[in-house]
N, C-alpha and C positions, 0 to 999 in steps of 0.2 A: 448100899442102900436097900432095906427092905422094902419087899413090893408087896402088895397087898393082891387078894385071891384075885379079885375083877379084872386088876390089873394081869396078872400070871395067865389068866383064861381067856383075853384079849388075845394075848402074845401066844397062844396055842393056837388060835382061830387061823393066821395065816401063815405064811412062810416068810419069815423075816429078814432072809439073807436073796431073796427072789427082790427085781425090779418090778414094778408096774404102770403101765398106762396110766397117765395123771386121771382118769374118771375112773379107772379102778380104786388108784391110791384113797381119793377121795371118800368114796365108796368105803372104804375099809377106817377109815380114819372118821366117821361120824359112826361106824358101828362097835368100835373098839373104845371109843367116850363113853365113859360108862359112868362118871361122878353127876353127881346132882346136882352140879350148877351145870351153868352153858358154857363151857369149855371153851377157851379160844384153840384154833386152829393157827399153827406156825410153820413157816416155811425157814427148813433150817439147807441153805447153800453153802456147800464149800467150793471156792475156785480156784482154778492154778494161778494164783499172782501172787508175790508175797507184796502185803502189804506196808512192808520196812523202808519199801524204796517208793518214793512218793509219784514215781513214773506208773507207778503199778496200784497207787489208790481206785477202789470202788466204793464211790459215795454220791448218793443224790436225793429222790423223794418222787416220789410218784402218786396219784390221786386215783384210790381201789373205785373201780366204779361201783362196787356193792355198799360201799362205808367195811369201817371195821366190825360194826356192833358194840363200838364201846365209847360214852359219851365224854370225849376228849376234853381235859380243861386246860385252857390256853389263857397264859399270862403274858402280856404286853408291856414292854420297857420304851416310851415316846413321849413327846412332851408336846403342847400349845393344842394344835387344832385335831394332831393325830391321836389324842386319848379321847376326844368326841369320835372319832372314826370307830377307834377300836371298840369301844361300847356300841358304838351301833353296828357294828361286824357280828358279833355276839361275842368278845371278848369275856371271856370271865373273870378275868384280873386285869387290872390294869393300873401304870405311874409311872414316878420317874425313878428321881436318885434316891427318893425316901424310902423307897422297897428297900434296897442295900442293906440297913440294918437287921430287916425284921429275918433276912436267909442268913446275914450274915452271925448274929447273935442268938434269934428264935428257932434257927432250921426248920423255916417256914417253906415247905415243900407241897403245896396244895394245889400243885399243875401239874400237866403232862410235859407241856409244850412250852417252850420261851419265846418268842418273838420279839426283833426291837428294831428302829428305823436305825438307818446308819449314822444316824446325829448321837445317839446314846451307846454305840457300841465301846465307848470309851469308860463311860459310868459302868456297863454290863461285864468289861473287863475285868475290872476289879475282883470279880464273882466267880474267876475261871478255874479258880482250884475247887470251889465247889459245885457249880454246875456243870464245870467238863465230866468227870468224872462219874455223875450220873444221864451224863448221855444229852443233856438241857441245855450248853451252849447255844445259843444261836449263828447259825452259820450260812454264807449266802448261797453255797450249795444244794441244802436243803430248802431255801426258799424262804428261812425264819429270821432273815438280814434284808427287811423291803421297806423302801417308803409305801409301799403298796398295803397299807393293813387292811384292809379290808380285803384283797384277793388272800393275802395271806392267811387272815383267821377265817374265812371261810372254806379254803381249799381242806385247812387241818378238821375242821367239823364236819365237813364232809369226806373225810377216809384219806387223807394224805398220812403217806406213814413214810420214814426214812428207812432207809438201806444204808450199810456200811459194812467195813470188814472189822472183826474182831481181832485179836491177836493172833487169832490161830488159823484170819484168812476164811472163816466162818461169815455168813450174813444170816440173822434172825431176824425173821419180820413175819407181823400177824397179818392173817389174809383174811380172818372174818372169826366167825361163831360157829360151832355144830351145828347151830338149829338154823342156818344158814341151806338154803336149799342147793344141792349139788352143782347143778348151773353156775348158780352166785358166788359160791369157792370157787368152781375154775376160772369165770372170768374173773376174778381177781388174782389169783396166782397166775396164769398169762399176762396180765398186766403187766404186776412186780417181775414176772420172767422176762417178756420183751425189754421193759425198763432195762434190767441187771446185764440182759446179750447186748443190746445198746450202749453201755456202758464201758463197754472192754478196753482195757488199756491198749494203745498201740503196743504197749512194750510185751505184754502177755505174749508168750509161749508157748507151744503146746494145749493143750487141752483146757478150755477155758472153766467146764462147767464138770467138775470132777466126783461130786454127789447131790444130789438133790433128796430129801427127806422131807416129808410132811407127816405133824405128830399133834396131838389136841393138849390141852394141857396134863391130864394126868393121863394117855394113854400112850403105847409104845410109836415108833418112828416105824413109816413105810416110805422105804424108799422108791422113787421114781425113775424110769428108764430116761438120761438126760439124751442117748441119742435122736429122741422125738422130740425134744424142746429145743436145741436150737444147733 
């Protein structure tokens, strides 16, 4: 992949194979953002679990007390008295079985977030080869399987973001914006951190928290010293 110059003259500015103190990393990760939009800020974790063995899954959802900086749209699958809920949560979508067709025929993709009471998770089945796969299932894990709509679509508008592992045992999650004041990215990466060490399979082994990296969207990764994290 070609990088471009801003990019190259970031990655000169520090030492990239060195750890840092999470208020340093920070520090270096809103100076090395150098595009013209406002850059999300992600936290990429690798743990020792594999996640093959379902003793050793890390998945859940945590609520960034900064928000993320980016205005979440949340679709709602309920029916009777919970689609008045959901609109008045600030749902931005919302129905029942008659959505089905519009994802399943139109690849109506116009949310972040799926949400659905547990009455419809049979209708919302249906949908699993295409909303799994972009990450949109709703799962009780996460918090987006409640009769609760209204804690539900307000936790996600207000910075609730999921955690999970990748194939490669990786977690990607945004912590906020560059133009995010330093303070406001740490406490929100301490959050998701405490979250993800709370999380730890009894079955893990060994070393649970094996790199920690935080990187803006088009700027390089600075890794973070995980012995001070947990």
């Amino acid at each position: 992949m070609k990088r471009g110059k801003k990019y190259l003259d970031a990655v000169k500015s520090f030492d990239k194979t060195a750890v840092y103190d999470t208020e340093d990393a920070i520090k270096l990760v809103k100076q090395t953002a150098t595009a013209k939009f406002d850059e999300t800020v992600e936290a990429h974790i690798r743990l020792g679990v594999d996640g093959r063995h379902a003793d050793q899954q890390v998945r859940g959802a945590v609520v960034l007390p900064n928000g993320t900086g980016k205005n979440v749209r949340v679709l709602v699958f309920a029916k009777g008295d919970k689609l008045a809920e959901a609109e008045a949560a600030g749902a931005d979508f919302f129905g029942g079985e008659e959505l089905i067709p519009r994802i399943q025929n139109e690849g109506w993709f116009d949310y972040d977030v799926v949400v659905a009471t547990p009455d419809m998770m049979g209708v919302v089945g249906r949908l699993g080869r295409i909303l799994g796969p972009k990450g949109l299932m709703p799962n009780p894990k996460a918090g987006t399987v409640s009769m609760d709509v209204t804690k539900a679509v307000k936790e996600i508008k207000a910075g609730k973001v999921e955690y999970r592992l990748d194939k490669t045992n990786i977690i990607h999650v945004p912590i906020g914006k560059v133009s995010f004041t330093e303070d406001a990215l740490k406490e929100n990466f301490q959050t998701l951190m405490d979250a993800i060490i709370k999380a730890r399979p009894s079955a893990a082994k060994g070393q649970y928290l094996r790199s920690v990296t935080l990187a803006s969207t088009m700027g390089p990764g600075v890794k973070i010293n995980t012995v001070k994290l947990g």
